[in-house]
PALO-13546 format. One record per residue (C-alpha): residue number from 1; residue in one letter; chain; x negated, z negated, y. Coordinates in steps of 0.02 Angstrom, whole numbers, plus 32768, in hexadecimal, padded with zeros to 4 digits. Layout:
(pt NUM; a; A; (X; Z; Y))
...
//
This chain:
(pt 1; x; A; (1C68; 7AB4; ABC5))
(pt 2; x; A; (1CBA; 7A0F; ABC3))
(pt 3; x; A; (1D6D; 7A2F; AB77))
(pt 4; x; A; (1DFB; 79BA; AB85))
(pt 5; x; A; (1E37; 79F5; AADC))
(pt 6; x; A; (1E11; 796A; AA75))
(pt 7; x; A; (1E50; 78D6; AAE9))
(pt 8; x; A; (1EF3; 7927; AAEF))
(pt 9; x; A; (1EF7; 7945; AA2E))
(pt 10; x; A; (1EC6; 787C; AA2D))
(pt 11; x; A; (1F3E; 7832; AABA))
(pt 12; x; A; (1FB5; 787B; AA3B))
(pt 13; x; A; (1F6E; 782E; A99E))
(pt 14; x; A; (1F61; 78EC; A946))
(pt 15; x; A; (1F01; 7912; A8C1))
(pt 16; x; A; (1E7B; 79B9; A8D5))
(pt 17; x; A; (1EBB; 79F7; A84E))
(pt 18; x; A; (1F7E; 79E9; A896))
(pt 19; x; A; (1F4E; 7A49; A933))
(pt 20; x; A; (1EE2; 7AD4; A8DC))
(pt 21; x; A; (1F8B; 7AF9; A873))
(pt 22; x; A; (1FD7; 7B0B; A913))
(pt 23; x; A; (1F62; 7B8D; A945))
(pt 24; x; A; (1F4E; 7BD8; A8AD))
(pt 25; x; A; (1E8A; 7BAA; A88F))
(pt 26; x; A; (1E48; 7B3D; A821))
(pt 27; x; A; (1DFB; 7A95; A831))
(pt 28; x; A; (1D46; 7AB3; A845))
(pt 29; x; A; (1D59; 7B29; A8CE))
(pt 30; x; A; (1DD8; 7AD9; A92D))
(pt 31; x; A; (1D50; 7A3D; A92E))
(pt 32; x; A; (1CD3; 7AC6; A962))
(pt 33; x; A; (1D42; 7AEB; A9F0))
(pt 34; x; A; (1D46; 7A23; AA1F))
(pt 35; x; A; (1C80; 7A11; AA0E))
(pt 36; x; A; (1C68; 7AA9; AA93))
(pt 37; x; A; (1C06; 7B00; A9F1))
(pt 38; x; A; (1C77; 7BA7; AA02))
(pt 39; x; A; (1CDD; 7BF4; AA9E))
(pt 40; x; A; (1D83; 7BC9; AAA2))
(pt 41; x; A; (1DD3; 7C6A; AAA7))
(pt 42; x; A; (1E51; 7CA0; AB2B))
(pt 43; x; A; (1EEB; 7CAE; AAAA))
(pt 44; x; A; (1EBB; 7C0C; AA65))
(pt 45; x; A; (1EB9; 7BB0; AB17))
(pt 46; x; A; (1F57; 7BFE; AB4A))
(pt 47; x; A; (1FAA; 7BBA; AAB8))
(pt 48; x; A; (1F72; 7B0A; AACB))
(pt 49; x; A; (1FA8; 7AF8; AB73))
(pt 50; x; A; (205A; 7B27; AB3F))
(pt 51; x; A; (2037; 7AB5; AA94))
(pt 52; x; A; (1FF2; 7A19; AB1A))
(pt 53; x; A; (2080; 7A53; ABA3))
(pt 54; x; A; (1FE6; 7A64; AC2B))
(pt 55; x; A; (1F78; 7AEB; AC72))
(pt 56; x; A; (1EF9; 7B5F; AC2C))
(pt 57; x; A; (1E81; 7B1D; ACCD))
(pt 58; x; A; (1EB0; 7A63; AC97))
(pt 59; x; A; (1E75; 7A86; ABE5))
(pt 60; x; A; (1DC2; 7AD9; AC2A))
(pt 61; x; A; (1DC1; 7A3F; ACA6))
(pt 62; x; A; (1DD9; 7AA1; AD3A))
(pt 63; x; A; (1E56; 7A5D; AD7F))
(pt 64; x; A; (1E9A; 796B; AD76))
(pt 65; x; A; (1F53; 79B8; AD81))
(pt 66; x; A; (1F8D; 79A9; ACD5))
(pt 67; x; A; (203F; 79F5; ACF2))
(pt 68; x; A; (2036; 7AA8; ACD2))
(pt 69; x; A; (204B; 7B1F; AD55))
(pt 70; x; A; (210C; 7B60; AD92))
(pt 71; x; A; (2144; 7BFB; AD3A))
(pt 72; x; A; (2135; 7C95; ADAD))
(pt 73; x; A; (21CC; 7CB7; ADF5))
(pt 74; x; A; (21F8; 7D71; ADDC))
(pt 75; x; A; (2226; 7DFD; AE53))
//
């Protein structure tokens, strides 16, 4: 799976280490994460969208629209 993780991490000139504090990881699996060598996991995913202010489907490179997705309106 080709994840956009790490080109947003680097259009913003992060460190690994910066975003896997973010997410409460540490280094070495975060960079797992980037190399495809583990799942990301749904919780994780979720959380990076929010952290990048895009979609979970932009992240997994389902989707070119970078802007996240509207909030649901309620009822």
């Amino acid at each position: 799976m080709n994840l956009r993780i790490r080109d947003l991490r680097e259009d913003l000139d992060l460190k690994q280490k910066t975003v896997a504090a973010e997410l409460l990881c540490d280094q070495s699996l975060y960079s797992k994460y980037e190399r495809g060598e583990r799942p990301l996991p749904l919780e994780l995913a979720e959380r990076l969208a929010d952290y990048y202010g895009t979609s979970v489907d932009y992240l997994l490179g389902r989707t070119d629209e970078r802007r996240p997705y509207p909030p649901r309106k309620r009822k």
